[in-house]
PyMOL CGO cylinders between C-alpha atoms (Angstrom):
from pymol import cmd
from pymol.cgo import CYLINDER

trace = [
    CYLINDER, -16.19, -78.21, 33.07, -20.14, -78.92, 32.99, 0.3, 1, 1, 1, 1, 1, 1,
    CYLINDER, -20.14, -78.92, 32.99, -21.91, -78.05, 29.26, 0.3, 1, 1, 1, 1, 1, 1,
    CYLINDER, -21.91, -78.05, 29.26, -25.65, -76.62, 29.98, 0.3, 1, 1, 1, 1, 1, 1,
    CYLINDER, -25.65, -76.62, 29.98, -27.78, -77.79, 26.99, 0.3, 1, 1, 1, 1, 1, 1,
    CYLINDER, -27.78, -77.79, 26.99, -30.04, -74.88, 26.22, 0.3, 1, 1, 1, 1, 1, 1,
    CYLINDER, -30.04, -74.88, 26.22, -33.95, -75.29, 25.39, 0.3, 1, 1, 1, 1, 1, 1,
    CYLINDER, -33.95, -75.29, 25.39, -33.44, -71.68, 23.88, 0.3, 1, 1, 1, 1, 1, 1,
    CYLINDER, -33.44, -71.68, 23.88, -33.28, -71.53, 20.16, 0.3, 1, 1, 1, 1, 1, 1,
    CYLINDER, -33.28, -71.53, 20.16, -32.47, -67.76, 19.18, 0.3, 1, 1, 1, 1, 1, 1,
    CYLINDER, -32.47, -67.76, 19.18, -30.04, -67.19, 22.17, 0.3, 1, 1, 1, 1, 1, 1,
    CYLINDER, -30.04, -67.19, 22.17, -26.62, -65.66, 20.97, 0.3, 1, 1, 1, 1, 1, 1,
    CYLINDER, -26.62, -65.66, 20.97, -24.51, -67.92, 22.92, 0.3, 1, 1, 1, 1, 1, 1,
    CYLINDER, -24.51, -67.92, 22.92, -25.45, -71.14, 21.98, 0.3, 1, 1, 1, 1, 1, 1,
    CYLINDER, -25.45, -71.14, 21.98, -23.37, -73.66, 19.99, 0.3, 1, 1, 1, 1, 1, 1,
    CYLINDER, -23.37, -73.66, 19.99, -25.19, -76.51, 18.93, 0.3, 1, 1, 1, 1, 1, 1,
    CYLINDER, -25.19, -76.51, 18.93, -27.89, -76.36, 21.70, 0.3, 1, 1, 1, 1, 1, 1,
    CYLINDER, -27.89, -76.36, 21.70, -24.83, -75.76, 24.60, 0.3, 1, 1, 1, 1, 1, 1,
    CYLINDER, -24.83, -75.76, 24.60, -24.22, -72.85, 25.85, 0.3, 1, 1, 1, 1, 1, 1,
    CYLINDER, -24.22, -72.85, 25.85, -20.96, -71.05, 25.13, 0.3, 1, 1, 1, 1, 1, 1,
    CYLINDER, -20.96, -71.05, 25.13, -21.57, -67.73, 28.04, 0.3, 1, 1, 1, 1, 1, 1,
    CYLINDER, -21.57, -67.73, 28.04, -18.82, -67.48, 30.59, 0.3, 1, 1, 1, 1, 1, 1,
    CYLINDER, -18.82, -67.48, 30.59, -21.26, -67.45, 33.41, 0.3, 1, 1, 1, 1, 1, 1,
    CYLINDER, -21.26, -67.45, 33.41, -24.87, -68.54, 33.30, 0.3, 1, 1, 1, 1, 1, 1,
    CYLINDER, -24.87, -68.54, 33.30, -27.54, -66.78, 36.14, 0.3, 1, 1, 1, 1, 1, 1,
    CYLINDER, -27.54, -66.78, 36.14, -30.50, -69.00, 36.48, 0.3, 1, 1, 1, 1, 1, 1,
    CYLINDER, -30.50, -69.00, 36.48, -33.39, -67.53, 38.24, 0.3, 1, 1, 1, 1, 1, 1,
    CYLINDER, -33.39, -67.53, 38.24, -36.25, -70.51, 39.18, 0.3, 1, 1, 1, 1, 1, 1,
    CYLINDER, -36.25, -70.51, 39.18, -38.85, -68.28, 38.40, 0.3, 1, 1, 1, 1, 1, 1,
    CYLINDER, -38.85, -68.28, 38.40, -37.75, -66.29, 35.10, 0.3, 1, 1, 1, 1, 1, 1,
    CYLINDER, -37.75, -66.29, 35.10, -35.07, -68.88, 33.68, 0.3, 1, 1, 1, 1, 1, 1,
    CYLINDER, -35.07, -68.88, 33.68, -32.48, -68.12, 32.61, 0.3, 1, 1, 1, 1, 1, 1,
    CYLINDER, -32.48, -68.12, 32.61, -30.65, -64.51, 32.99, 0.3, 1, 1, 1, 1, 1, 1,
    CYLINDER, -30.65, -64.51, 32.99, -27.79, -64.48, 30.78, 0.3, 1, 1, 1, 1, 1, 1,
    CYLINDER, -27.79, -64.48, 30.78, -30.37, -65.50, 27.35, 0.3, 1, 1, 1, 1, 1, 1,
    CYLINDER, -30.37, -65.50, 27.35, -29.70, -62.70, 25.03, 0.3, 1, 1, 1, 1, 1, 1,
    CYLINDER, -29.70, -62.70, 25.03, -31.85, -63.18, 21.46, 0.3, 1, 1, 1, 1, 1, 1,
    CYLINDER, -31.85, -63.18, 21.46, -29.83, -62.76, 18.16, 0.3, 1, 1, 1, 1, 1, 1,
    CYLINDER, -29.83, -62.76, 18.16, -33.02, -60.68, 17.43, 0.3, 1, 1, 1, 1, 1, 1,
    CYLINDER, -33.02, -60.68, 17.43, -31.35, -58.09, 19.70, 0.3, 1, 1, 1, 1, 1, 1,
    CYLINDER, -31.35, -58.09, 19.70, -28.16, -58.11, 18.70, 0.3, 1, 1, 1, 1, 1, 1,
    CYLINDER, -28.16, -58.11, 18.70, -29.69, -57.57, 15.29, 0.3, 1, 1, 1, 1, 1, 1,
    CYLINDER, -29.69, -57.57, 15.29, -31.12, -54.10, 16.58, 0.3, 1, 1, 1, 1, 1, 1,
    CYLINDER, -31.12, -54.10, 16.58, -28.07, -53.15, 18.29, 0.3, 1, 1, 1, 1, 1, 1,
    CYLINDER, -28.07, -53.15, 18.29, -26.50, -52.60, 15.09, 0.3, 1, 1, 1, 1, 1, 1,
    CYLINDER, -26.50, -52.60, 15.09, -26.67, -48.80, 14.22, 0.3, 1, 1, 1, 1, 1, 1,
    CYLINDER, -26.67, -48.80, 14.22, -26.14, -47.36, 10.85, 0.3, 1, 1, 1, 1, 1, 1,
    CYLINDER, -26.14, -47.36, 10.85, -22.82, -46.01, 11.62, 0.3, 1, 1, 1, 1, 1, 1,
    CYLINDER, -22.82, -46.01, 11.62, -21.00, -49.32, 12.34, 0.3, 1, 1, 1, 1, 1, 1,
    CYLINDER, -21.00, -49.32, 12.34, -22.04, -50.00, 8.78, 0.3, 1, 1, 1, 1, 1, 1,
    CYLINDER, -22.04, -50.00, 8.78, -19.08, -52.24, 7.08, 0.3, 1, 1, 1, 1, 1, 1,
    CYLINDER, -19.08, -52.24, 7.08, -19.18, -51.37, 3.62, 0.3, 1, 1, 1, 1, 1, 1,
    CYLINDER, -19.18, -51.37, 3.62, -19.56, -47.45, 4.23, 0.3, 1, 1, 1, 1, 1, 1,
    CYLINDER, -19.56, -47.45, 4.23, -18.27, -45.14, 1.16, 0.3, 1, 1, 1, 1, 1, 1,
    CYLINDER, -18.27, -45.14, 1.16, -15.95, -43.53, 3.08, 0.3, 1, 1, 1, 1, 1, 1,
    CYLINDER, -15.95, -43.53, 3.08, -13.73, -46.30, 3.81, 0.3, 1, 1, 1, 1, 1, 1,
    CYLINDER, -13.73, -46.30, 3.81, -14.08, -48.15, 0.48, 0.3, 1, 1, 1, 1, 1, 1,
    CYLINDER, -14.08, -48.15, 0.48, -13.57, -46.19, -2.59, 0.3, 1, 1, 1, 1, 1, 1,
    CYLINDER, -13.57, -46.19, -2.59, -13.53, -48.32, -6.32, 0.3, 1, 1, 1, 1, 1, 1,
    CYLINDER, -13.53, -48.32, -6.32, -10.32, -46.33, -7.25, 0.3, 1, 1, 1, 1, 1, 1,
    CYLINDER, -10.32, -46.33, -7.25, -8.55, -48.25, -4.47, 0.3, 1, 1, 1, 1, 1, 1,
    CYLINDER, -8.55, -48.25, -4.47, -9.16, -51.21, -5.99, 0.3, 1, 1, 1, 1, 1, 1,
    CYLINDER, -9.16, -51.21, -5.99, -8.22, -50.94, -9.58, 0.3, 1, 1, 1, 1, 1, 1,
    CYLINDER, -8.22, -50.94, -9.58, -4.61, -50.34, -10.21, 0.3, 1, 1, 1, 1, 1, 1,
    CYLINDER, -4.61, -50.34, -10.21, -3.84, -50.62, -13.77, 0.3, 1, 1, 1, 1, 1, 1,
    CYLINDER, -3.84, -50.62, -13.77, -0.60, -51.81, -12.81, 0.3, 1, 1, 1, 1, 1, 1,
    CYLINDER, -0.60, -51.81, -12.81, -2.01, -55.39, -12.28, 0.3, 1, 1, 1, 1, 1, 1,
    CYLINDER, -2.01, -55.39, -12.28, -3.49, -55.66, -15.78, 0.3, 1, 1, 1, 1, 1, 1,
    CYLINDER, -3.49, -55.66, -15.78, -1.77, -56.61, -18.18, 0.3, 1, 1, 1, 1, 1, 1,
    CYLINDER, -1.77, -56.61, -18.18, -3.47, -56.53, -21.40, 0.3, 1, 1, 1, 1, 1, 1,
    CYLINDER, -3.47, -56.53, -21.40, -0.55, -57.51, -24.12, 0.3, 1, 1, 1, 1, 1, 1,
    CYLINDER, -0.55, -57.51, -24.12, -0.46, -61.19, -24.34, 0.3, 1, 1, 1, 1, 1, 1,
]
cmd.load_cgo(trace, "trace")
């Protein structure tokens, strides 16, 4: 299988300057159709897909007194 080296530097699918897309659309005139910036993907993130949201983590989850034992 060919490996396209990529002059692109912010483009999400690169992988040490080769490109890692499952198909590649070159146009001679406007390059290359399938670059995507990571400065995109950055701004597709919406507050809702948030990780770490409250809701799903809650400190009392996490702190069983169970697993301490303080008598030594």
């Amino acid at each position: 299988m060919p490996r396209i080296r990529c002059a692109y530097e912010d483009c999400v699918f690169l992988d040490d300057h080769y490109c890692t897309a499952a198909e590649v659309e070159i146009d001679p005139d406007r390059g290359c159709l399938t670059y995507k910036p990571t400065s995109e993907l950055l701004n597709d993130w919406d507050e809702d897909d948030d990780l770490l949201d409250d809701d799903l983590l809650d400190d009392d989850d996490f702190l069983d007194d169970d697993l301490w034992d303080d008598e030594v």
